[in-house]
N, C-alpha and C positions, 0 to 999 in steps of 0.2 A: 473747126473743120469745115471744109468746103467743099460741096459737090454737085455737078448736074445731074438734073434729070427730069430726060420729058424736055428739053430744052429750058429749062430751067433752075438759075443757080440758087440752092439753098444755102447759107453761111452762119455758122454760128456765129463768130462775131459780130456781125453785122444787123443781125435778127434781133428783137425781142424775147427775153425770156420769160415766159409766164408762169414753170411751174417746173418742180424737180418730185421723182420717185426714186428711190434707195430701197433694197432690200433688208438692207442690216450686215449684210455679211462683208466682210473686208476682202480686198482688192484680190489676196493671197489664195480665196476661197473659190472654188470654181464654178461655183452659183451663183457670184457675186453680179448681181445686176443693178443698171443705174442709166434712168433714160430723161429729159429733162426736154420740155412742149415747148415750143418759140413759134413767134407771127414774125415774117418778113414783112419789110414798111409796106408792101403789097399787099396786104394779106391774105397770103398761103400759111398755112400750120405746117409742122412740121415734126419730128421727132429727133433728137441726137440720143442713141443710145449705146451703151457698152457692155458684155458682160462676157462672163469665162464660157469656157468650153463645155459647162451642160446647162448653159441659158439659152433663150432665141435666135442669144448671136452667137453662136457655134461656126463655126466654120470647119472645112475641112484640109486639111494637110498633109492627104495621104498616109500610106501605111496604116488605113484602118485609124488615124486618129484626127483628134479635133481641139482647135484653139481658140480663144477668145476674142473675140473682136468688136469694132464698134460701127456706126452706121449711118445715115442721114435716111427717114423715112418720111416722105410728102404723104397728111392724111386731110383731107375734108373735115371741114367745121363740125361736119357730126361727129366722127371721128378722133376731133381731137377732144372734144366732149365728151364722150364714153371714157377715153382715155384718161379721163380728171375725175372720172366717176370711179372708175373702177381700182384706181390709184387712191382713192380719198384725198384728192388734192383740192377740199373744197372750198379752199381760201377763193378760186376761182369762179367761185357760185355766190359770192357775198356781195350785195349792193356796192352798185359803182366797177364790181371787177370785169373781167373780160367777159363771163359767162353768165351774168347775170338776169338778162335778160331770155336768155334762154331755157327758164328753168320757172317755175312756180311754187309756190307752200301747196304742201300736202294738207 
């Protein structure tokens, strides 16, 4: 998926992927959420995410109703850090990974 903004082109394929969240629920389900972090070789973070019509990406359709859809969201290196936190994706926080150094032992 590709898209500007901000004058700026985010691409998935073109990007880095760093890290995937799933909900668990299958495609069919209309909670079904599924958002996945990428670094452009510039590094911008970013987010591609997708999910049905009673997740964040709801859309609306008229007649009072709503569909699922998917997204390109530019976030800030803190940002995209909360977002690996709060996901548990913390392959991301292990020596040598992208977030490594941004983070210390308790």
């Amino acid at each position: 998926m590709k898209r500007v903004i901000g004058k700026k082109m985010y691409n998935t394929e073109t990007a880095t992927e760093l890290g995937q969240y799933w909900n668990g629920l299958g495609t069919s389900d209309f909670r079904n959420l599924e958002e996945t972090l990428y670094k452009t070789s510039k590094g911008a973070y970013f987010l591609h995410g997708s999910g049905g019509p009673m997740t964040k990406y709801a859309v609306s359709i008229g007649s009072n109703s709503t569909s699922g859809s998917s997204q390109i969201i530019p976030l800030s290196k803190r940002e995209a850090i909360q977002w690996a936190e709060d996901n548990e994706v913390t392959d991301l926080f292990e020596p040598g990974a992208e977030f490594a150094d941004d983070i210390e032992d308790a």
